[in-house]
C-alpha positions as CSV (number, residue, x, y, z in Angstrom):
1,X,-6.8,48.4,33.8
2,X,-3.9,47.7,36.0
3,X,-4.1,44.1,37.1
4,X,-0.5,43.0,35.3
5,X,1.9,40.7,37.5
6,X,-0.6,40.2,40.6
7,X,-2.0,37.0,42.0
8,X,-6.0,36.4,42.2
9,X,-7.6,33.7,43.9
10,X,-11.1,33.0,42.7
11,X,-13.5,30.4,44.2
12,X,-16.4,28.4,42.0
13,X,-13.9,29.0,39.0
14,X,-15.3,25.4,37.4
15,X,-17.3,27.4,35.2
16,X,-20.3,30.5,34.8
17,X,-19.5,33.7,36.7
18,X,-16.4,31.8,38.5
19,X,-14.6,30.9,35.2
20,X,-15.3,33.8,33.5
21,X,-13.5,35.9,36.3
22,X,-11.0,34.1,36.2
23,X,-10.2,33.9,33.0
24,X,-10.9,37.6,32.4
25,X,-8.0,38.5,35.2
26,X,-5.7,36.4,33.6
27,X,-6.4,37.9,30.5
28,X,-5.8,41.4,32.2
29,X,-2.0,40.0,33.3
30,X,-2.8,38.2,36.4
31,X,-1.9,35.0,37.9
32,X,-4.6,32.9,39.0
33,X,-5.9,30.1,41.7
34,X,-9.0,28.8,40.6
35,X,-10.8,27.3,43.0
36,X,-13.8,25.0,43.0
37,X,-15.0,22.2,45.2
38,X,-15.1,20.2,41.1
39,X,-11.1,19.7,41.2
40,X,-11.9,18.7,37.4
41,X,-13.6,22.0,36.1
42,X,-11.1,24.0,38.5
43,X,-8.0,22.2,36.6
44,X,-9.5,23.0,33.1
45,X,-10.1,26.4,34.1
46,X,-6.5,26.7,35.3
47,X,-5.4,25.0,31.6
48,X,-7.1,27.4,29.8
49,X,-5.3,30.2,31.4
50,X,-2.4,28.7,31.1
51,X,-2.8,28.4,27.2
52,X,-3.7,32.5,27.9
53,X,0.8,32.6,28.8
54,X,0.1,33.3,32.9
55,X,0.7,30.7,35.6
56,X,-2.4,28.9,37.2
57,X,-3.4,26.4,39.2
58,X,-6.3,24.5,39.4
59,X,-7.6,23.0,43.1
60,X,-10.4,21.7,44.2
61,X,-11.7,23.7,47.5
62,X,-14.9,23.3,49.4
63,X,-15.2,26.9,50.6
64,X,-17.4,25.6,53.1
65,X,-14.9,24.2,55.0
66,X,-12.5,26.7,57.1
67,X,-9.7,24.7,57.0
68,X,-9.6,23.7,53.3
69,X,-9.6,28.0,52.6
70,X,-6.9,28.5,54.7
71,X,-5.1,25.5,52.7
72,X,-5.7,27.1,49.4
73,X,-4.5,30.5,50.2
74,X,-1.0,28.9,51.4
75,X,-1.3,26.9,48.3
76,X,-1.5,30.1,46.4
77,X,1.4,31.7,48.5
78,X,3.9,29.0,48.0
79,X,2.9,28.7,44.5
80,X,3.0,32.3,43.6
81,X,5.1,34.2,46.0
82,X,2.0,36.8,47.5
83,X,-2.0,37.3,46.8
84,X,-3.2,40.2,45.6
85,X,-6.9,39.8,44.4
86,X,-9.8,37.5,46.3
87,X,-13.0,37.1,43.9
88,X,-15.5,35.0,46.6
89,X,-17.8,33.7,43.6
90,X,-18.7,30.4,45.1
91,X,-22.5,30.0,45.6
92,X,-25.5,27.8,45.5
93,X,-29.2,28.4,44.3
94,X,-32.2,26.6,46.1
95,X,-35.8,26.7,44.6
96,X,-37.8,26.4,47.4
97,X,-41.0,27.7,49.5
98,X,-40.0,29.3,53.0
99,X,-43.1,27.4,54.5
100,X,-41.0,24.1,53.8
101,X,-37.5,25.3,54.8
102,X,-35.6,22.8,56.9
103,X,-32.3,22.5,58.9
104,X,-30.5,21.1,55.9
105,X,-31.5,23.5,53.1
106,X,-30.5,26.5,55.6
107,X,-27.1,25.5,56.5
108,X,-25.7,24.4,53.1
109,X,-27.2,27.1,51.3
110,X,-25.6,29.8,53.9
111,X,-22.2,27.6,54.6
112,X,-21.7,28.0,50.6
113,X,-23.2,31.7,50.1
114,X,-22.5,33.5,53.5
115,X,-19.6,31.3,55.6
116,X,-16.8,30.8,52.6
117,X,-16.8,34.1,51.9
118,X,-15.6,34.7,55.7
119,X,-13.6,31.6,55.9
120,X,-11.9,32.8,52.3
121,X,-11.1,36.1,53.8
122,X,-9.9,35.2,56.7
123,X,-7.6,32.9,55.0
124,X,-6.1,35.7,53.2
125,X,-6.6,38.3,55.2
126,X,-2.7,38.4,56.9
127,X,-1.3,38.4,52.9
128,X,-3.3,41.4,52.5
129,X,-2.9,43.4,55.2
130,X,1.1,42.2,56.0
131,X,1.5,43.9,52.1
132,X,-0.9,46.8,52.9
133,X,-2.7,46.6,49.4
134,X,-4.8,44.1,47.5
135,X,-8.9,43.8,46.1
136,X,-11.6,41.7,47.6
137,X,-14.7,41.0,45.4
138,X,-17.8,39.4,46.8
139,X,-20.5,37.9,44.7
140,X,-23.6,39.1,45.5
141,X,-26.8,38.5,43.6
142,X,-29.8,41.0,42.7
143,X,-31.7,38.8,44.8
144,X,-30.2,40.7,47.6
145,X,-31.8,43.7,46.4
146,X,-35.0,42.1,45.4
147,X,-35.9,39.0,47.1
148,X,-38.7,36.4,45.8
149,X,-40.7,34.5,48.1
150,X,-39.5,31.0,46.1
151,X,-35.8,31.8,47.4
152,X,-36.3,33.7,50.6
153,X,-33.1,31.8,52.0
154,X,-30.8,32.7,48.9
155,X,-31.9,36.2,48.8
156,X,-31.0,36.6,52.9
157,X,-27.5,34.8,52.2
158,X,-26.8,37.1,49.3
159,X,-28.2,40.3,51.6
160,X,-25.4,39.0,54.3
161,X,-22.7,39.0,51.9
162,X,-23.7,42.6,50.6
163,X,-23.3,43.8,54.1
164,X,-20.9,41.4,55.6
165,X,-18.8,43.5,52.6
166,X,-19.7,47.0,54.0
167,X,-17.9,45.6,57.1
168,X,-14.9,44.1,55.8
169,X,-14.6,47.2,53.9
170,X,-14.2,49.4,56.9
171,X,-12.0,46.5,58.5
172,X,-9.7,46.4,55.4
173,X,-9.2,50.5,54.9
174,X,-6.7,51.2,57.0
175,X,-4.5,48.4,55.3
176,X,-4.9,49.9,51.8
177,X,-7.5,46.9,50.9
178,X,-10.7,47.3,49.3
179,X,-13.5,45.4,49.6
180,X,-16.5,45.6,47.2
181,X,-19.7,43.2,46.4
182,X,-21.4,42.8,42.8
183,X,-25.3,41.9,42.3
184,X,-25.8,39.9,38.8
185,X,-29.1,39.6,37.6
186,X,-30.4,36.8,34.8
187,X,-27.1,35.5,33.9
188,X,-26.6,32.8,31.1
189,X,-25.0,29.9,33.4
190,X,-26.5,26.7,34.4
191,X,-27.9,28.3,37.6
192,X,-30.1,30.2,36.2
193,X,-31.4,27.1,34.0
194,X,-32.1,25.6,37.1
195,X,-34.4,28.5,38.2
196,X,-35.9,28.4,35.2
197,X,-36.6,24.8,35.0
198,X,-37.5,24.7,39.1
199,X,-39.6,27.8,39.5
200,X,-41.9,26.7,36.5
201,X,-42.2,23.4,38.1
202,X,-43.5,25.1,41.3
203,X,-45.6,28.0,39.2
204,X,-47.2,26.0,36.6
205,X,-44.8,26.8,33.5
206,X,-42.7,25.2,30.8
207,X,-39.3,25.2,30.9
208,X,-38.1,28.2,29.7
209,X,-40.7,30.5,30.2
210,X,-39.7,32.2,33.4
211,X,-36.3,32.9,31.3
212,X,-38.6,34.5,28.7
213,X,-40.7,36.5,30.4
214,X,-37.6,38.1,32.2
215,X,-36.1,39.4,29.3
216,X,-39.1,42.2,28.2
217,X,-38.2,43.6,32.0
218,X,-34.8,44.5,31.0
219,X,-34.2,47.5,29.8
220,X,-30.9,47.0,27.5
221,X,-33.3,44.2,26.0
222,X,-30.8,40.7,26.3
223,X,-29.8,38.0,29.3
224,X,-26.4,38.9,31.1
225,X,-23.6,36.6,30.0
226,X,-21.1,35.8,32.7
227,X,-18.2,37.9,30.6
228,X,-20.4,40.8,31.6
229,X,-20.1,40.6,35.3
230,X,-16.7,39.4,34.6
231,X,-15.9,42.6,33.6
232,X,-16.5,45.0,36.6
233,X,-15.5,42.5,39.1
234,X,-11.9,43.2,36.6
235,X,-12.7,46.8,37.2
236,X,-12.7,46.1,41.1
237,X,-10.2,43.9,40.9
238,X,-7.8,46.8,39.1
239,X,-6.1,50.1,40.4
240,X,-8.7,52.1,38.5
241,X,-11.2,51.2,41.7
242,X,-8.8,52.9,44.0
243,X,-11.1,54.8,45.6
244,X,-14.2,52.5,46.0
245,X,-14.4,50.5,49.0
246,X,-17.9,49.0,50.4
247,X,-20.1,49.8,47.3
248,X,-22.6,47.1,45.9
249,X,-22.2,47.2,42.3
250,X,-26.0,46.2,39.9
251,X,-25.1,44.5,36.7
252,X,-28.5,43.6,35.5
253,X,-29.3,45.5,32.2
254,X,-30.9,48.0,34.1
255,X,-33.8,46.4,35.7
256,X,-33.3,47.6,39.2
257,X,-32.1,51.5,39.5
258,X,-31.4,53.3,42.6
């Protein structure tokens, strides 16, 4: 895949999905922001690709906050000389009845999932379209797809970003930029150990069961790891996705077929 020589900014690079994205690009040739509101895991992210031979830097971003995205893409551009690839990755889970949904759970949850990945857009937005080519990847979730009543409010955030991308991909396609989403499923990070741990505290299970009863419902019979999903947002992130713009892409082993 053609990714050699470009510039990707990826946010919630500190580790799972994030880090694996970004490390994957780099990998693939490119240069690489990695962005995470943990300046620490960010900066080791940005080491290890270093040690990989292509330039990085590590900052610490709350994508939440408009300002601080428009600060990191001019960080990128000084640093690098243009952007080429946007991964929004950043995200939050909540395990939580709807019935006891409150102010604060609502507007974090959808500043994180639903605002950065405007704000981060935005912010690169005149790179992309002043160049008239580039790749924006939005991290969806198959929760989006499938929503459970224990995460209602992540399941409508991820449902926002599936579309919100549908509309920046018609905004983008005159400019030569595409814009696609990916939906992970049970992935191998420390999110989904959270669900596990917090869903069988509300259902009445030990800690790891929910995990294990999800893996007989996949049909290519294993848990995602995060080098899986890293690997088609690569694919979007490359020339060889030239022609798709708008699409939501399921990486889940097969559970959920349209």
């Amino acid at each position: 895949m053609k990714i050699e020589n470009r510039v990707a900014i990826v946010t919630g690079a500190g580790r799972g999905i994030g880090k694996a994205c970004a490390l994957r690009l780099a990998q693939d040739g490119a240069d690489v922001l990695a962005a995470d509101i943990d300046q620490v895991t960010a900066q080791q992210t940005a080491n290890e690709i270093r040690a990989l031979g292509r330039r990085s830097l590590g900052m610490g971003v709350d994508v939440s906050k408009q300002a601080e995205t428009r600060e990191m893409a001019a960080r990128a551009q000084a640093e690098f000389g243009r952007i080429d690839i946007l991964v929004n990755n950043a995200g939050i889970m909540h395990i939580k009845s709807w019935l006891d949904l409150n102010d604060e759970d609502l507007d974090r949850l959808y500043a994180v999932n639903f605002k950065s990945v405007i704000y981060s857009t935005q912010a690169v937005a005149r790179y992309l379209t002043e160049q008239c080519s580039g790749r924006i990847v939005n991290m969806a979730s198959m929760a989006a797809k499938t929503p459970r009543p224990l995460y209602i409010h992540y399941a409508a955030s991820k449902a926002a970003v599936v579309n919100v991308t549908r509309a920046l991909a018609l905004y983008f396609a005159p400019y030569g930029v595409t814009c696609n989403s990916v939906c992970p499923g049970t992935v191998d990070t420390k999110m989904w150990e959270y669900i596990d741990e917090e869903t069988g505290k509300i259902e009445g299970r030990q800690k790891g069961d929910t995990l294990r009863q999800r893996i007989p419902l996949i049909p290519l019979g294993r848990v995602e790891t995060p080098a899986d999903v890293a690997d088609v947002v690569a694919f979007l992130s490359s020339d060889d996705s030239r022609y798709m713009t708008g699409q939501s892409l399921v990486v889940d082993g097969g559970v959920y077929m349209e």
